[in-house]
N, C-alpha and C positions, 0 to 999 in steps of 0.2 A: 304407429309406435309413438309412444310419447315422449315429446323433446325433455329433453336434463333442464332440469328446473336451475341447476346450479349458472349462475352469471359474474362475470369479472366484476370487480368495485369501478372501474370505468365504463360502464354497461351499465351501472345502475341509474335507471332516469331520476331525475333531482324536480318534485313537485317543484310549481310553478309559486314563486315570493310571495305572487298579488291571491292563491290560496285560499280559502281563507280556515283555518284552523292547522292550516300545514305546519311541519316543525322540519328542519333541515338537519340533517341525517349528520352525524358527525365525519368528516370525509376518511373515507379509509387511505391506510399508508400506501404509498405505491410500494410494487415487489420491487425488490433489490436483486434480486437472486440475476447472477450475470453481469449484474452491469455498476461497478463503482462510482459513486458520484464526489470528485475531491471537494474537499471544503473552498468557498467561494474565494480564500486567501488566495488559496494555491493556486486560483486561475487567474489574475492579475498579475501583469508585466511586476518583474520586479525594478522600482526605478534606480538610478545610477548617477551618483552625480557627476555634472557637467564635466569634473576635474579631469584630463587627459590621465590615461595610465604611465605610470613611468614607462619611458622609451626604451627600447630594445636597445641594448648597443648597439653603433651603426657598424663598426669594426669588430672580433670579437678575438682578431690578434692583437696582444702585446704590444707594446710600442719598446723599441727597440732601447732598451739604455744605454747606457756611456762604460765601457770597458774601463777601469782604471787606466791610467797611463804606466807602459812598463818601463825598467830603471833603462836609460840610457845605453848600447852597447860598448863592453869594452874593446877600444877598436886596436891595440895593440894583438887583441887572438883573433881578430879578423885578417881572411887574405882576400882582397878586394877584387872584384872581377867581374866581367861582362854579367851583364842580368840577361836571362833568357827565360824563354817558355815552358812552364812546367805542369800546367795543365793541361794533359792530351786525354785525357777521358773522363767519362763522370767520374769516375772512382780518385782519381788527381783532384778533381773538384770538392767530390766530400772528403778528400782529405784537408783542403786545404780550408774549410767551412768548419772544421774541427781543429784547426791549428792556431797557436800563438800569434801569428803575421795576421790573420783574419780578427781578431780581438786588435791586433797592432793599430791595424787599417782602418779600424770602427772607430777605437777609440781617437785617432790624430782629425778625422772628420769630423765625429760629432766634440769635441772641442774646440775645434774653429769654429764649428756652427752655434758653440755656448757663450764664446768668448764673445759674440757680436747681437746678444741678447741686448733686446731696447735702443741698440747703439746704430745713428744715420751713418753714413761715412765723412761727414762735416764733424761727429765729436772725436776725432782721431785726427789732429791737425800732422799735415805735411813737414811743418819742420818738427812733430817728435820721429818720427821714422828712425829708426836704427839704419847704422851705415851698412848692415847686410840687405836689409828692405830693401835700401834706395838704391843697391846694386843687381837686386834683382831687377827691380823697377829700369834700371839703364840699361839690360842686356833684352828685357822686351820692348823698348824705344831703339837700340837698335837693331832688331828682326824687323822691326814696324819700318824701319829704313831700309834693309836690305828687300821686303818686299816692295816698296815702292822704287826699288834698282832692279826688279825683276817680276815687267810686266807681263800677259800673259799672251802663250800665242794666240793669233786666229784663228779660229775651227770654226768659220762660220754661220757664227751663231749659235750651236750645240749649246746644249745646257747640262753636257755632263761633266764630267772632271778634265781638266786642263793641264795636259802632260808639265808644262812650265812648271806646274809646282813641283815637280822634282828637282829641276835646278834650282829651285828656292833652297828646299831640305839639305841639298851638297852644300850652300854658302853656307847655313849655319851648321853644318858639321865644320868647315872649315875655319870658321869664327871661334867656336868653342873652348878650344884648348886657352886662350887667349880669356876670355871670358874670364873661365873658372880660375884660371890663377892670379886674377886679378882681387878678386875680390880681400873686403879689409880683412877679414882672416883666412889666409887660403886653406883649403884642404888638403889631404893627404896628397902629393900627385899621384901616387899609384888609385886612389878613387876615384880620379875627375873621367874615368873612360866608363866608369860606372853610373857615377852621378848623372854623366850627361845623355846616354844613353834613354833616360827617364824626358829629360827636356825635348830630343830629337822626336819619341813616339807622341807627345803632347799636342800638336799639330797636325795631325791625321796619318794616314797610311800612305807611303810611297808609292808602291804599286798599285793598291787601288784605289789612288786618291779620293778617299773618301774621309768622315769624323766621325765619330760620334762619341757617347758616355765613356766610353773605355777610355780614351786618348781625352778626354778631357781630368777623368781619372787619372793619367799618368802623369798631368801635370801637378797633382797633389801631389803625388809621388816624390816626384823630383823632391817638390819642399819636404816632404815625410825625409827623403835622406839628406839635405843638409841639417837639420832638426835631428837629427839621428848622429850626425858629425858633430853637433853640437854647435855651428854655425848659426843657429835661431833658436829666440831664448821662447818658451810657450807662453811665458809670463808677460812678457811687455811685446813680442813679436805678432803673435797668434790674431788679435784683432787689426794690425795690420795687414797681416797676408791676406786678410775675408776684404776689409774691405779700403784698400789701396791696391794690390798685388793684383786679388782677382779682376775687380773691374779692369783693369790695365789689360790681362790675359784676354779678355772679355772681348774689348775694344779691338784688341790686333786679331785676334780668331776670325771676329765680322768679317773685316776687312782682307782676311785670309780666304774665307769662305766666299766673296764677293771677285774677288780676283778671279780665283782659280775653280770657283763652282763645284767645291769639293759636294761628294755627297751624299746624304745621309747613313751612318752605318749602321744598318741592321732598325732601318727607322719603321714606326710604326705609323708615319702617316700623319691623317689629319686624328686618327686615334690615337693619338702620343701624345704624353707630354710637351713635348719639344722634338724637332727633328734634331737636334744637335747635343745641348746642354741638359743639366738635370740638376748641377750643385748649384743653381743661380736663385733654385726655387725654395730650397734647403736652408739655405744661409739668409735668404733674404726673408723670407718665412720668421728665421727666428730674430730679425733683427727688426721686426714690428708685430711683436707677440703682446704687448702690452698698446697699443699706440692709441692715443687717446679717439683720434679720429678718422685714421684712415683703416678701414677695415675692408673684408675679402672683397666687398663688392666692388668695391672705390676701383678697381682694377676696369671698371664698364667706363669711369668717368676723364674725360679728355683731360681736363683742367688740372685733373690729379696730377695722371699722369707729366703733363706737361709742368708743374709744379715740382713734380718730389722725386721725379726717376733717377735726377742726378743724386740725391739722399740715400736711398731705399734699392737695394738689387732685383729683388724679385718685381717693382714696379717697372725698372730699366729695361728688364728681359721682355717683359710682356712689350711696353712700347718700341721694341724692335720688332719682335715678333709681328705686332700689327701693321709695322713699317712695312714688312718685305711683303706682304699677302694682296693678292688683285680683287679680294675682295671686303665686305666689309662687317665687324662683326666676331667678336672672339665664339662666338655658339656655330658661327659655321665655318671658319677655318681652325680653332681649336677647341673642340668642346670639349674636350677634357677643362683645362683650363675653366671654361667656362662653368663647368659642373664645379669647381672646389670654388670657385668664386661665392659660392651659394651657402658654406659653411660659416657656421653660427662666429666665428673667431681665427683669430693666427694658433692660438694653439692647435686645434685640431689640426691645422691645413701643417703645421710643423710635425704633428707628431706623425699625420699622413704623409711629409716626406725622408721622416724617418724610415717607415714601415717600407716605402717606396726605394730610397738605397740600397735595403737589405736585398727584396726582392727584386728589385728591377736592375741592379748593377752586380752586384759583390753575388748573389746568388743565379746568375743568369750564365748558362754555360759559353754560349756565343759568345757576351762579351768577354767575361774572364779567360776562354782560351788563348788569349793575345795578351792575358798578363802576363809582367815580367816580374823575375825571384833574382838576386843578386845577393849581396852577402849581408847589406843594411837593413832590407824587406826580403830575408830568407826562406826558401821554401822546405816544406816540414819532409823530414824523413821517408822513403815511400815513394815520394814522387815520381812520375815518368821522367825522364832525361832525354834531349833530342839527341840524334846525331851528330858528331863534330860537323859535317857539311852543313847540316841543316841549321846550326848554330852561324855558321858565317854570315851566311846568307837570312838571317831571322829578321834584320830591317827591311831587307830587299824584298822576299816572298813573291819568290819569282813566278814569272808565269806559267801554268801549269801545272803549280803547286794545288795536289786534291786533298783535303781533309773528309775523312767521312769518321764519324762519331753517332753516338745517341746521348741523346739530354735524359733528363731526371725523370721525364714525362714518357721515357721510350720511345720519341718518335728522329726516325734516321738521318740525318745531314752527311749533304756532300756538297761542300765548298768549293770551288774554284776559286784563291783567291785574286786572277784577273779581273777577274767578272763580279766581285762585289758576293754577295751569299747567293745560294743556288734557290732551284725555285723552290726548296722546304719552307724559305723563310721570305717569298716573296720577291719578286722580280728588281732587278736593276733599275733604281727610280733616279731622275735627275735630280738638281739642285733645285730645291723651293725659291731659295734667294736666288737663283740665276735667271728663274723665268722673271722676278721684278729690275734686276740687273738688264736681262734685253728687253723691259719696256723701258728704261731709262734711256740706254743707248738709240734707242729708235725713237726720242722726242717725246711717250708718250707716259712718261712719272710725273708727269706734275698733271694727269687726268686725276678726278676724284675714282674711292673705289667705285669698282660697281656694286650695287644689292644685287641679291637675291631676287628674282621674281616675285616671288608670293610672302617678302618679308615688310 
C-alpha cells in the first residue's frame, strides 16, 4: 500500500545552504488550532515600584472620644446614700454600657487624661495647688502614716495577702469622718458616708486582700464625686489631680502593696499590662504625646528612665515595674509593654490606651461587677438591686460568698470571693512584688537581676 504522500510543514526536509542552486522554502505558519500563544507583553512580570503600599490599619476599632462633660448635679433633689453593687449580670452591664454614668465615667477620665497633654509634673508648681488638692494630698500622707503604724504580720514568708491589711482598712474607716469634714469647703454631712465609701474600696478588697484596675478605678471615683459636689474646679483642678494627686496615690499603693503583698486581681500575668495599674499608662501616654525626644522606645533606656520618671508617669510605672521583677528585661517579664514600646509614636500608644480602658476596665464584667452606684455616679433604671443583708455586708464579702454569672462571651463564672476568682479565670496567684519583697528581706536585693539563658 502506498504511504500518504501528505507531510506536516515541520517534516518538511529544508535543502542543505552550501546547495548549490537550492532556494529556501518560505517557512510555513505553525498550526494554532489548540493551543494560544499570548503576546510576548503579557508574559513579563509586571514590575512595581519599590514604594511600600499604604499600610493596612493596625487597629480597625475607633478610638474612643471624649463624652462632653454633663451639667453638674443639682444636689438639693438628691438623697445621698451608701453606693452599692449594681451590676449582677450581663444584662445590668449592658445596661449600664448604655447609660448616662458610663458617658459620665468616660468623659471625667479621658479629661484628666487631656488636661495633662505635653504637661511633665514639674509645669504644675506645688504652691499653685488649690486648698482642695492640697487636702486631698494630706489625707493620703496620712494613710501613708497609718500604714507605717500598722505593720504586717508574720506568715512566714507566704507571699500571698496579709490579713494585717484589714486592720489597716478599719483605721481609715475610723479616720474618715474626721477627714471629710475637714476639708476648706466641707460637703454635705449627709454625703461624706457616700463619698467615702469610694476612698475605702480604692485600696484593694478586704476580704480577699487583693488590687487591681477596678479599685484603682474607685479611686477616680472618689474624686469623680467631690467634682460632682462641686469641691473641684475641672478647670484649674484636673491637671492637678493627674499629675500631683495621682503620683501621691501611686506612691502609698507601692508601698501598700509591698506591706501587705496584696494580690493581683483578676491579673493576667506576665501577659498584662500591669498586674495592678492601668491609668498610669493612659495619663502618662498623653502627657508625652508630642515630646521632642523621648519616645516609645526610650522606655529600654536606663538613663531615661532614671532622668525623667520623676517628670513623666508612664516612665515612673515602667521603672517600678522593672524594680520589683527577678529578672531582667521588659520583653521577658512584660512583653506587652514591650510590644507598645515598638510604636511609631505617644499618639498611637494613647489612643491604644484609650481603646484599652474601654475594653479592658469599663467593659470587662469581672471588673465592673464590683462597681459601686450611689446617688453622684447613679445607676440607670433597670438595674439589679442586692439584698438589704447583702448591701451591709458589700465591703466585707464574706466568706463563702458564691457568685456565678456568664460574661458577654457566654462562658460560666463561679467566684468564691475568699479565694480570689475561681478557676474560670485562673488560679490564685501571689504577689509579684512580694516574691522581690522576700529577696530583700533575705539579704539578697541588692544581687543584679538574672538573664535569661539564651538572651
Amino acid at each position: 500500500m502506498a504511504s500518504s504522500s501528505k507531510t506536516s510543514p515541520e517534516a518538511t526536509a529544508v535543502p542543505d545552504s552550501g546547495t548549490k542552486g537550492s532556494t529556501l522554502p518560505d517557512p510555513a505558519p505553525r498550526s494554532t488550532v489548540g493551543t494560544t500563544i499570548p503576546p510576548l507583553q503579557s508574559r513579563i512580570p509586571k514590575l512595581e515600584s519599590r514604594r511600600r503600599k499604604a499600610a493596612e490599619p493596625s487597629n480597625p476599632l475607633p478610638v474612643p472620644e471624649t463624652p462632653p462633660a454633663p451639667p453638674l448635679p443639682d444636689l438639693s433633689s438628691l438623697t445621698f446614700k451608701r453606693p452599692t453593687r449594681r451590676i449582677l449580670s450581663p444584662a445590668d452591664h449592658e445596661l449600664f454600657l448604655a447609660s448616662p454614668t458610663y458617658n459620665l465615667i468616660l468623659s471625667f477620665i479621658f479629661r484628666l487624661s487631656e488636661s495633662v497633654a505635653d504637661k511633665p509634673i514639674s509645669s504644675v508648681p506645688q504652691d499653685s495647688l488649690s486648698p482642695t488638692v492640697n487636702h486631698i494630698l494630706s489625707i493620703l500622707s496620712d494613710i501613708e502614716t497609718t500604714l507605717q503604724d500598722s505593720p504586717p504580720s508574720d506568715q512566714g514568708g507566704s507571699r500571698f495577702g496579709n490579713k494585717t491589711f484589714r486592720i489597716f482598712l478599719d483605721k481609715l474607716k475610723s479616720k474618715s469622718p474626721q477627714w471629710h469634714s475637714s476639708f476648706p469647703q466641707p460637703p454635705p454631712q449627709s454625703s461624706i458616708p457616700e463619698i467615702q465609701t469610694y476612698l475605702f474600696h480604692s485600696f484593694g478588697n478586704r476580704a480577699r486582700i487583693d488590687y487591681g484596675s477596678g479599685h484603682e478605678l474607685n479611686f477616680f471615683m472618689y474624686l469623680l464625686t467631690l467634682t460632682q459636689l462641686g469641691l473641684i474646679s475641672p478647670t484649674s483642678d484636673f491637671p492637678a489631680l493627674v499629675l500631683h494627686v495621682f503620683p501621691k496615690y501611686l506612691t502609698v499603693m507601692r508601698q501598700i502593696q509591698l506591706t501587705y503583698y496584696l494580690e493581683p486581681a483578676g491579673s493576667h500575668g506576665v501577659w498584662g499590662l500591669d498586674d495592678y495599674q492601668f491609668l498610669p499608662f493612659l495619663f502618662g501616654a498623653s502627657q508625652l504625646l508630642h515630646h521632642p525626644y523621648i519616645t516609645p522606645r526610650s522606655i529600654h533606656q536606663e538613663l531615661t528612665l532614671e532622668e525623667s520618671s520623676q517628670d513623666f508617669i508612664y516612665l515612673n510605672q515602667v521603672a517600678f515595674v522593672n524594680s520589683t521583677k527577678t529578672v531582667k528585661g521588659l520583653r521577658w517579664h512584660s512583653p506587652m509593654l514591650d510590644d507598645i514600646s515598638s510604636s511609631k509614636n505617644w499618639s498611637k500608644i494613647e489612643a491604644g490606651m484609650r481603646r484599652m480602658f474601654v475594653s479592658e476596665v469599663l467593659k470587662k464584667l469581672p471588673v465592673m461587677q464590683h462597681f459601686l452606684f450611689g446617688s453622684l455616679i447613679p445607676a440607670v433604671e433597670g438595674m439589679s438591686e442586692m439584698a438589704p443583708k447583702e448591701n451591709e455586708d458589700e465591703d466585707e464579702e464574706l466568706e463563702g460568698d458564691i457568685e456565678v454569672f456568664d460574661d458577654t462571651e457566654g462562658k460560666r463564672h463561679v467566684h468564691q470571693q475568699s479565694v480570689g476568682w475561681g478557676d474560670c479565670c485562673g488560679i490564685k496567684v501571689p504577689s509579684s512584688l512580694a516574691a522581690a519583697e522576700e529577696m530583700r528581706k533575705r539579704g539578697l536585693g541588692g544581687q543584679p537581676l538574672r538573664r535569661i539563658p539564651f538572651d
